[in-house]
N, C-alpha and C positions, 0 to 999 in steps of 0.2 A: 417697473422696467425702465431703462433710462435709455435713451434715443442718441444718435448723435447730429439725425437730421432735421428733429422735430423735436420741440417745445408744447408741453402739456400744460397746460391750466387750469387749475379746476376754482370754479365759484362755484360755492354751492351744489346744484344739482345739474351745473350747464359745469362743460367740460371743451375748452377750447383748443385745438390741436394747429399750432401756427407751424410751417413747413420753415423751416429756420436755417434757410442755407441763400439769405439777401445779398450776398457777392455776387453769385450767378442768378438772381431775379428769382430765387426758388424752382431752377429747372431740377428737374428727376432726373435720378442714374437708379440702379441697381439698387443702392443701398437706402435710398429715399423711397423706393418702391414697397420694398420689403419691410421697412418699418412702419409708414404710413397703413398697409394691411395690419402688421400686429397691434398696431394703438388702436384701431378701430373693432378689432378682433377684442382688445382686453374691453374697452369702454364699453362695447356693445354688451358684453357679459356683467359690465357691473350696475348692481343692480343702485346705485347709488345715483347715476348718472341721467339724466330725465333726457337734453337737447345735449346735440354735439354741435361745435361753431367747427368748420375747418378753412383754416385764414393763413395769409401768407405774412412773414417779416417783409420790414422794408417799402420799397415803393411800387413791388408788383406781386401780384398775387402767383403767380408761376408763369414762368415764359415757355412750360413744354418741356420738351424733351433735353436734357444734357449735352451739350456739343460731342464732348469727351466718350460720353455713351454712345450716340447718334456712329462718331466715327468707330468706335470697338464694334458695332453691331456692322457696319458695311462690310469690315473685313473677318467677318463671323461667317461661319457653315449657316446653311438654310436651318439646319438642326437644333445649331443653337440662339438661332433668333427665334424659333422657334418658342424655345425653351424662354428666353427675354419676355414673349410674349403674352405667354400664357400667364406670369406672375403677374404682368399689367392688369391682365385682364382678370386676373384673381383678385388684386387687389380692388378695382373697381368696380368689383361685385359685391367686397365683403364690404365697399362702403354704402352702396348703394340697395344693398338689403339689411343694413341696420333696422335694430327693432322699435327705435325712437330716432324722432326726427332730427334730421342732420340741414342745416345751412352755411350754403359758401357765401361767405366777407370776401367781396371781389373789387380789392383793388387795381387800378394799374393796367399792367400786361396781362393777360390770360389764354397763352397761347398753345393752339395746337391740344396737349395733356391738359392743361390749363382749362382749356374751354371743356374736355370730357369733366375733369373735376369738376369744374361748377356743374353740367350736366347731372354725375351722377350722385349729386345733393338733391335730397325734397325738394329744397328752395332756395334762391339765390337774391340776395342782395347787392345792390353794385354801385359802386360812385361811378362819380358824373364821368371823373376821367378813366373809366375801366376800358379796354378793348380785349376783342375777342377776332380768333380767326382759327380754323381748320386750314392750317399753313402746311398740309403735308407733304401736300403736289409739288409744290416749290424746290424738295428737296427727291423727287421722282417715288414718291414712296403714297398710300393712303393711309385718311384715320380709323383703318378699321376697328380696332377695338374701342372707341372711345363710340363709335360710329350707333351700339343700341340705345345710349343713354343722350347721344347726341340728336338723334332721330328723333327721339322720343319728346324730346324738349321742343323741337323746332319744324320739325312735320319733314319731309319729306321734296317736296319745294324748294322751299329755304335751301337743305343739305345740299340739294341740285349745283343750285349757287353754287354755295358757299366751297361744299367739298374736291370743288373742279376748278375755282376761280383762287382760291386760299387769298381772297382780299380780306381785311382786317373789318372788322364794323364795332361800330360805337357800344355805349351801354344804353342809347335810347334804342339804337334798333335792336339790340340783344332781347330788350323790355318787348318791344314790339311782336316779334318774335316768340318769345315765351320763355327765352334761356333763364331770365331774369326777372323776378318778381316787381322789386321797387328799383327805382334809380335813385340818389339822394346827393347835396354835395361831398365833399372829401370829407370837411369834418364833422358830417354828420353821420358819418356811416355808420362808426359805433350805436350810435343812439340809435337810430333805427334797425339794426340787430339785434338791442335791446328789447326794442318794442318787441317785435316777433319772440324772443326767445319769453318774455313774459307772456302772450298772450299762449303760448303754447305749455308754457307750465299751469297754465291755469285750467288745463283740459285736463282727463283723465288717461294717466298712460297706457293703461290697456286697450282704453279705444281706441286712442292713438294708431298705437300696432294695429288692430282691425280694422281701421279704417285704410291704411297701406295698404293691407293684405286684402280688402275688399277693392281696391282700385285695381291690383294688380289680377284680380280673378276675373272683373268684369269689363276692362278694357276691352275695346275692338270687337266684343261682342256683339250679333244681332240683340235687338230686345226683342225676346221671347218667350215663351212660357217658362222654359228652361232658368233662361235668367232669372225671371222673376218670381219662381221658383228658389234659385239659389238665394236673391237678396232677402225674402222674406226668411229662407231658416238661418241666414247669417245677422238679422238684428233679432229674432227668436232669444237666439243663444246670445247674445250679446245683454239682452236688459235681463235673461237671467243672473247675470254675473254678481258678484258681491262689489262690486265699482260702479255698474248700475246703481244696484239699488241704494250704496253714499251718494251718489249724485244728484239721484232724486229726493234724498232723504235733504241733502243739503239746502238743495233748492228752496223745499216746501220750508224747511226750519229757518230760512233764513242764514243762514251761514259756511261756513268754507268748507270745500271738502275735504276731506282728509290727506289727498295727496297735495295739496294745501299747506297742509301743517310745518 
């Protein structure tokens, strides 16, 4: 499939999806929205594909939403922002329930859409000179949809802030906060999305996935028997797997495992 807002990479078994529209800072419209789901939509299904990197051209990782969009949507029926919005929030699902791990390269600007993106990645990455803001308010509007994976990353508190005040914050406080894994200089960022994306090939992909799928069942639970319960039959089934038992066989032999090879 060929893109006209985004640029594909592929090394290997890591697949890099650069948002490629650096004249406007990488903001979203319509047509960035809808492509961005299909790339994640094909990547996620191939089975060739281990890590996804999703990074911006240029000098900012995404400024947010479109000016050009932003004003077609004011003068839009409730019905069809409606309709606008539900694709966002389509699309921010099918990236953020990928079945192998996804990380945002956050350079620059990351605003408003920008900070949901890095949110609804695993993990984010970010130079020194990254910012970030939930700039909604500013324009009389909220970030709702970006608003569960934004939650989720920075608790509830924070959002308080941040979602009311739409002031800008750095990439130490993003760290601080939990948006953001590492912080690193500019040019080192690649290298250290390197690190990650090798120390995650070096796991096993189906755990991988189970490991997701078990954060997302056991979050926000009490711990109860119930849970504890559920954890023991969900690693039950899991070392029965044929990926289990490469990984132990690996170990004990001393060598790679097969998804390795």
């Amino acid at each position: 499939m060929t893109y006209d807002t985004l640029a594909i990479e592929r090394c290997g078994a890591v697949a890099t999806v650069w948002m490629d529209r650096p004249e406007v800072f990488n903001a979203f419209d319509e047509q960035l929205i809808a492509e961005l789901a299909a790339a994640c939509a094909a990547l996620d299904a191939d089975a060739g594909v281990r890590v996804v990197v999703l990074a911006g051209r240029g000098k900012h990782f995404s400024a947010g939403a479109d000016l050009n969009w932003m004003r077609r949507a004011a003068d839009s029926s409730e019905a069809d922002n409606l309709a606008d919005s539900r694709k966002f929030a389509a699309m921010l699902h099918t990236l953020a329930s990928m079945s192998k791990p996804t990380i945002a390269r956050v350079q620059g600007a990351a605003l408003g859409g920008g900070t949901g993106l890095t949110a609804a990645c695993d993990m984010a990455i970010a130079a020194a000179d990254a910012s970030f803001a939930t700039s909604e308010v500013k324009f009389g509007i909220i970030p709702a949809v970006i608003s569960p994976y934004v939650l989720r990353a920075i608790g509830p508190r924070h959002a308080l802030r941040y979602f009311q005040s739409a002031e800008r914050f750095g990439a130490a406080e993003a760290k601080a906060m939990g948006l953001v894994s590492e912080v690193v200089a500019v040019d080192e960022l690649d290298a250290a999305v390197d690190r990650l994306v090798q120390a995650l090939l070096a796991c096993g992909p189906q755990a991988q996935l189970a490991a997701k799928q078990l954060i997302a069942a056991i979050n926000g639970r009490p711990i109860d028997p119930e849970v504890g319960e559920e954890t023991a039959t969900r690693i039950a089934r899991q070392r029965a797997t044929a990926e289990a038992r490469e990984g132990f066989a690996a170990f004990f032999e001393k060598r790679q495992p097969a998804w390795m090879a």
